[in-house]
C-alpha positions as CSV (number, residue, x, y, z in Angstrom):
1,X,-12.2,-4.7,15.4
2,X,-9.7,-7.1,16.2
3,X,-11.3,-9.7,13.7
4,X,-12.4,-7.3,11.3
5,X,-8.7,-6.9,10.7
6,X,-8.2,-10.5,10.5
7,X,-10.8,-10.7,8.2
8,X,-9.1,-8.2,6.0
9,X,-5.6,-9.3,5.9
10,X,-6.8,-12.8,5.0
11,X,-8.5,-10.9,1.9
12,X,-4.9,-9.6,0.6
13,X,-6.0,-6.0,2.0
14,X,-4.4,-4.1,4.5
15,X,-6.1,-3.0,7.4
16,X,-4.3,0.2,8.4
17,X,-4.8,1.1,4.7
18,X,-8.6,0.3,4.6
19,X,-9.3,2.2,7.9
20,X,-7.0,5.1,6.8
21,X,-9.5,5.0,3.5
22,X,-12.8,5.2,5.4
23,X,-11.7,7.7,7.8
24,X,-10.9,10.1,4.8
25,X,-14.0,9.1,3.6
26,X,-16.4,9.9,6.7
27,X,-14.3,13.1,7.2
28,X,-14.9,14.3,3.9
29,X,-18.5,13.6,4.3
30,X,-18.9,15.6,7.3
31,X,-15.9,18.4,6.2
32,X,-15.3,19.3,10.2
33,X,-19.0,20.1,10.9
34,X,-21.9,17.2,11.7
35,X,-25.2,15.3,10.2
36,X,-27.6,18.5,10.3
37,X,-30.9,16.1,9.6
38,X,-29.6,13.5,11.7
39,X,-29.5,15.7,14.7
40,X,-32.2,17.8,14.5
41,X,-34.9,14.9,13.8
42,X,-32.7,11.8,16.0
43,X,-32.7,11.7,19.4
44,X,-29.4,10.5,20.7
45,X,-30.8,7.2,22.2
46,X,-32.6,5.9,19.5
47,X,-31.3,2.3,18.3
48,X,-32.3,0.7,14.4
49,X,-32.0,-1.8,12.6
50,X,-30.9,-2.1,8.7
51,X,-30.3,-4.2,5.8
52,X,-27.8,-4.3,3.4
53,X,-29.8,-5.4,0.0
54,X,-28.5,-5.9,-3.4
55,X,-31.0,-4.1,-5.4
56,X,-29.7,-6.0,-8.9
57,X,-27.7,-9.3,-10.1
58,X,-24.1,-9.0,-9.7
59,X,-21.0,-10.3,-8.0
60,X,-20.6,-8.4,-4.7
61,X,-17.3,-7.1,-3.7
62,X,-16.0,-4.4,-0.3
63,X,-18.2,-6.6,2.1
64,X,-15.5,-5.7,4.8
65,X,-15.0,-2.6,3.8
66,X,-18.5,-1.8,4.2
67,X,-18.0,-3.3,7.8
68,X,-15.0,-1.0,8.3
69,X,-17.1,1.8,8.0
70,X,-19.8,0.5,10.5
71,X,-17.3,-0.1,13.0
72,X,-15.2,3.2,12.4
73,X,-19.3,4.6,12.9
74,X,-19.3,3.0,15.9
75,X,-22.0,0.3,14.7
76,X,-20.5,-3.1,16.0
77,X,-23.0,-5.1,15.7
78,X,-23.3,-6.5,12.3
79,X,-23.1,-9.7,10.6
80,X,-21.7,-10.5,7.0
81,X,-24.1,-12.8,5.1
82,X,-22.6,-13.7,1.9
83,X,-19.1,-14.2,0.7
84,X,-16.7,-11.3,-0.9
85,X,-17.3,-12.4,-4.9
86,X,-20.7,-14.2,-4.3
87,X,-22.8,-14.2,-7.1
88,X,-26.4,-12.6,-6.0
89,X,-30.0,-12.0,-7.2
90,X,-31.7,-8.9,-6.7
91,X,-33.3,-8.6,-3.1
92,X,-30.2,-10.8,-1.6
93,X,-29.8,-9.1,1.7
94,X,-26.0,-8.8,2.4
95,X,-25.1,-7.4,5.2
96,X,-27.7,-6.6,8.8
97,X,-26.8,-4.1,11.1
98,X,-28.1,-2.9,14.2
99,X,-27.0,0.2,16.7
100,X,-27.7,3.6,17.1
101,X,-29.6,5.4,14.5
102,X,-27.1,8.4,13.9
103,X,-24.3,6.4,14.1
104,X,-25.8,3.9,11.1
105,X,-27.1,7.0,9.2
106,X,-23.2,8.4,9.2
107,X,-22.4,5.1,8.0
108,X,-24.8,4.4,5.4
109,X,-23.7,6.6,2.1
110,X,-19.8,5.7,2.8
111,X,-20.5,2.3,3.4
112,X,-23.2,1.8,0.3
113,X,-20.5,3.9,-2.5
114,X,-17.4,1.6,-1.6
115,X,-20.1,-1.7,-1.6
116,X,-21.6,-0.6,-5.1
117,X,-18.3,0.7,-6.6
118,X,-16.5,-2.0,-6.1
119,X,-19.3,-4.8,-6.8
120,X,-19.6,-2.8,-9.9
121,X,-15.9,-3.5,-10.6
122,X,-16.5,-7.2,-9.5
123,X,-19.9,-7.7,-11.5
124,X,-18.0,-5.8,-14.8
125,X,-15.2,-8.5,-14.4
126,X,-17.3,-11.7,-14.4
127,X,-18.5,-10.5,-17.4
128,X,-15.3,-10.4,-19.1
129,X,-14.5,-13.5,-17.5
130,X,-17.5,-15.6,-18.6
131,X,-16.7,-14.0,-22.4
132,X,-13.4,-15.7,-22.7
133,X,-14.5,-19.0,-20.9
134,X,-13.2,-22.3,-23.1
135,X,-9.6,-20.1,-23.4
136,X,-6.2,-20.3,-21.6
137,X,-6.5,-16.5,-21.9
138,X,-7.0,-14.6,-18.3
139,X,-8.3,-11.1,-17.9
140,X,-6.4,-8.5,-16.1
141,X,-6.7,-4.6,-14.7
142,X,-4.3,-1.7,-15.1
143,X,-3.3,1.1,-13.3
144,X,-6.1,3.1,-14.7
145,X,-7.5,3.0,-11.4
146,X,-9.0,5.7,-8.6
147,X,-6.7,7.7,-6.9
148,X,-6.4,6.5,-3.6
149,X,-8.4,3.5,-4.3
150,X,-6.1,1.0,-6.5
151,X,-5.6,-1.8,-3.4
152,X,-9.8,-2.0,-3.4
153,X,-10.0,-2.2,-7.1
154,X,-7.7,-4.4,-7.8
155,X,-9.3,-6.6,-4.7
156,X,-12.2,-6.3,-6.6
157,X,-11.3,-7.2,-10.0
158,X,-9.8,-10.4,-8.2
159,X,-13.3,-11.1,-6.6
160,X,-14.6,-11.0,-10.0
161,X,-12.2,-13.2,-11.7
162,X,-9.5,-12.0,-13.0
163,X,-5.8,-11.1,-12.2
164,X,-3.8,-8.3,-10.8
165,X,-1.1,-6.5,-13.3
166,X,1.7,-4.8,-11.3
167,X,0.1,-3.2,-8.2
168,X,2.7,-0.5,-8.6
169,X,5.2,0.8,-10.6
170,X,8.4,-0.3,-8.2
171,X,7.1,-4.0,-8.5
172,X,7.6,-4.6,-12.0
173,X,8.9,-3.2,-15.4
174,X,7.0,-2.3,-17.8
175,X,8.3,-0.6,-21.1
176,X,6.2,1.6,-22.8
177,X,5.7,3.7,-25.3
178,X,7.0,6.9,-24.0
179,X,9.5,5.5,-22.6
180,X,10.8,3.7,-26.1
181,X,11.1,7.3,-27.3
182,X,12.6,9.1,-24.5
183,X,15.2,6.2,-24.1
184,X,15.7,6.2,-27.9
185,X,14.2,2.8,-28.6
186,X,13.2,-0.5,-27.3
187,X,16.5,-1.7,-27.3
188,X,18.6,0.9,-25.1
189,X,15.7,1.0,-22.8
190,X,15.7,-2.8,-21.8
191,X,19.3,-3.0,-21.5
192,X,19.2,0.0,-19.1
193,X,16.8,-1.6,-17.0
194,X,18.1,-5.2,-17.2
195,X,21.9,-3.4,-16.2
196,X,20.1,-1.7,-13.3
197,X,17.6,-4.3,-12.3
198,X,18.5,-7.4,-13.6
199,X,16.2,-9.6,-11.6
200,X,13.4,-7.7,-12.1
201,X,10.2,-9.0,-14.2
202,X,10.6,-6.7,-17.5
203,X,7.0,-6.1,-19.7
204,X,7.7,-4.0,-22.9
205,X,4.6,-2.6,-25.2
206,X,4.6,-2.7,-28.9
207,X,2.6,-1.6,-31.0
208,X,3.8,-3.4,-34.6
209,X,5.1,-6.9,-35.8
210,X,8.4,-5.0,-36.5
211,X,8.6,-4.0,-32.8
212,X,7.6,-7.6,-32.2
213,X,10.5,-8.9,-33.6
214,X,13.5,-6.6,-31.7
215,X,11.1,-7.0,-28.3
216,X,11.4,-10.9,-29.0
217,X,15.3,-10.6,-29.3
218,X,15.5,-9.2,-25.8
219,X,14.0,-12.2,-24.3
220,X,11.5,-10.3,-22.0
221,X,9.4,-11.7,-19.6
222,X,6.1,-10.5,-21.4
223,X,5.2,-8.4,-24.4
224,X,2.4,-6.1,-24.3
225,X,0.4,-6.0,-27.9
226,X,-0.8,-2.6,-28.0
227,X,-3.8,-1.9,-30.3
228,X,-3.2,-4.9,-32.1
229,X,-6.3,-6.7,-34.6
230,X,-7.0,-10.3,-33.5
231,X,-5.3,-11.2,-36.6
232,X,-2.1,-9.6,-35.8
233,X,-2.2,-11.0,-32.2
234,X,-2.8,-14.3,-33.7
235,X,0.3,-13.6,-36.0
236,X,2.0,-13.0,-32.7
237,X,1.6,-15.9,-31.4
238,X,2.8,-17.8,-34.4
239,X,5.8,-15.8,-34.3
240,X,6.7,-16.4,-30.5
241,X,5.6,-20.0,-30.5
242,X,5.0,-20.3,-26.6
243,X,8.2,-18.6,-26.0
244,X,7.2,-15.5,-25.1
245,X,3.9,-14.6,-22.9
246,X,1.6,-12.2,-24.4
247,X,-1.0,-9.6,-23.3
248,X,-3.4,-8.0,-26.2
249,X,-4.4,-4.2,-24.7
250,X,-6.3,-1.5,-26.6
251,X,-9.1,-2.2,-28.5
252,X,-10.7,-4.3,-26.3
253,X,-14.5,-4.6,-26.1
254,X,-17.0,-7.4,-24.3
255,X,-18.1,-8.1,-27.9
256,X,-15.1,-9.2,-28.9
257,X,-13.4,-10.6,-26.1
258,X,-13.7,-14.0,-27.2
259,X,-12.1,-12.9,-30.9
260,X,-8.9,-11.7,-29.2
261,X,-8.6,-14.7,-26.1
262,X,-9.2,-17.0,-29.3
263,X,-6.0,-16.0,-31.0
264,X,-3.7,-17.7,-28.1
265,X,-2.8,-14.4,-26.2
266,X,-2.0,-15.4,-22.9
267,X,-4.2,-12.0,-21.4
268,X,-6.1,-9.4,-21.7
269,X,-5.6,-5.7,-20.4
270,X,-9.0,-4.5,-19.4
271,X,-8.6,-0.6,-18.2
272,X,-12.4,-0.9,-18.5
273,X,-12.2,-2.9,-15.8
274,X,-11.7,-0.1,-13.2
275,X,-12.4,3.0,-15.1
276,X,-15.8,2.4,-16.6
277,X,-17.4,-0.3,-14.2
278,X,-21.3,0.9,-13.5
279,X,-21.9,1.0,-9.8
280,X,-24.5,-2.4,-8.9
281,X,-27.0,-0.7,-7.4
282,X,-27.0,-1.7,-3.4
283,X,-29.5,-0.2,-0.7
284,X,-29.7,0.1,2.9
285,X,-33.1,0.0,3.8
286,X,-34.3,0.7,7.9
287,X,-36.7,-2.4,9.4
288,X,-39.6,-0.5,10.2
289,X,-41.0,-0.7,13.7
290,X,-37.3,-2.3,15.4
């Protein structure tokens, strides 16, 4: 236990949190009751052992997490084969496990959804990553993330590649549309927050060159171009000249990733990257006979 939680910290994840996670997770699966198939067909005693295999190509991702739930299972002996954002082949085995056969059985669909989920994530952003390759221009995630499950996702967007945005919204500022209106305009709202927090890193959303213009007065740490065309992020960059860093959100697609990272923006804001991510499909298959 006591290295798993190393393990995890060194990973930018927080134990307590990940444990928390999984214990909501196993209690959800057996809502206050127990395995009905496991214990009418399992004797008590029986020990197995079982592979984690990567069933596809992808980048793998929630290695330790997968562990987490082993462990909270009370299956301890296991052993990690491959690196959190390794890139695999199909039939790559990733994790082995042995211990009692209930105890893996509890662990196996909680262990195998946050493993696929988030080498989904991982897998989703390579892709993205290897589309803007030969660019300055890094891809990022949002906060358009799971409920409960934004510290994982946003682990493992970086195991694919890209970079965190704000993890929350008390670490940074960021200006949006709504908040334009219901503060009565770009203006009022950044000198409200730069009065109230004036060492605070301050992003503000635009949505038009004319907004461009007042958000570039400000002096802001970052503009957000908000379903901008290439060519008007590439007119935004003209107009800032370096001065300004820019992120081009909305609009965004693999096919024309490249278009938009070509145009000088400094990043990309991929909600895709968290919200729409395919599960890579992972298995946990029993040796037969051990």
């Amino acid at each position: 236990m006591n290295q798993l939680r190393d393990n995890l910290k060194s990973l930018g994840l927080s134990p307590n949190h990940i444990f928390q996670i999984v214990k909501d997770a196993i209690g959800e699966d057996l809502a206050g009751g127990t395995d009905l198939t496991s214990t009418a067909t399992i004797s008590d005693s029986q020990v197995s052992s079982a592979d984690f295999t990567s069933r596809a190509a992808g980048v793998i991702s929630g290695l330790h997490v997968a562990a987490a739930v082993l462990e909270y299972c009370g299956v301890n002996h296991y052993e990690v084969l491959v690196d959190e954002g390794a890139k695999v082949l199909a039939g790559k085995v990733l994790i082995t496990a042995q211990g009692n056969t209930k105890k893996l059985l509890l662990a196996e669909r909680t262990a195998l959804n946050f493993l696929s989920h988030l080498s989904g994530i991982s897998t989703l952003t390579s892709q993205w990553v290897e589309a803007t390759t030969g660019t300055k221009c890094k891809v990022r995630d949002t906060r358009k993330t799971t409920p409960g499950l934004r510290q994982l996702e946003k682990f493992a967007t970086r195991m694919g590649g890209g970079v965190n945005h704000r993890l929350s919204l008390s670490e940074s500022v960021l200006i949006k549309d709504n908040h334009i209106v219901a503060a009565g305009g770009i203006t009022p709202a950044f000198n409200a927050i730069r009065k109230m927090y004036p060492d605070k890193f301050i992003e503000i959303e635009v949505d038009s060159i004319e907004q461009l213009q007042e958000a570039i007065s400000l002096k802001p740490d970052l503009i957000l171009l908000d379903n901008m065309s290439p060519e008007q992020c590439a007119q935004a960059v003209l107009i800032t000249g370096g001065s300004i860093k820019l992120e081009a959100s909305g609009g965004l697609t693999l096919s024309n990733a490249k278009n938009y990272a070509n145009t000088g923006v400094d990043y990309l804001a991929v909600g895709a990257l968290t919200h729409s991510a395919p599960a890579l499909d992972i298995g946990l298959d029993f040796r037969k006979g051990k």
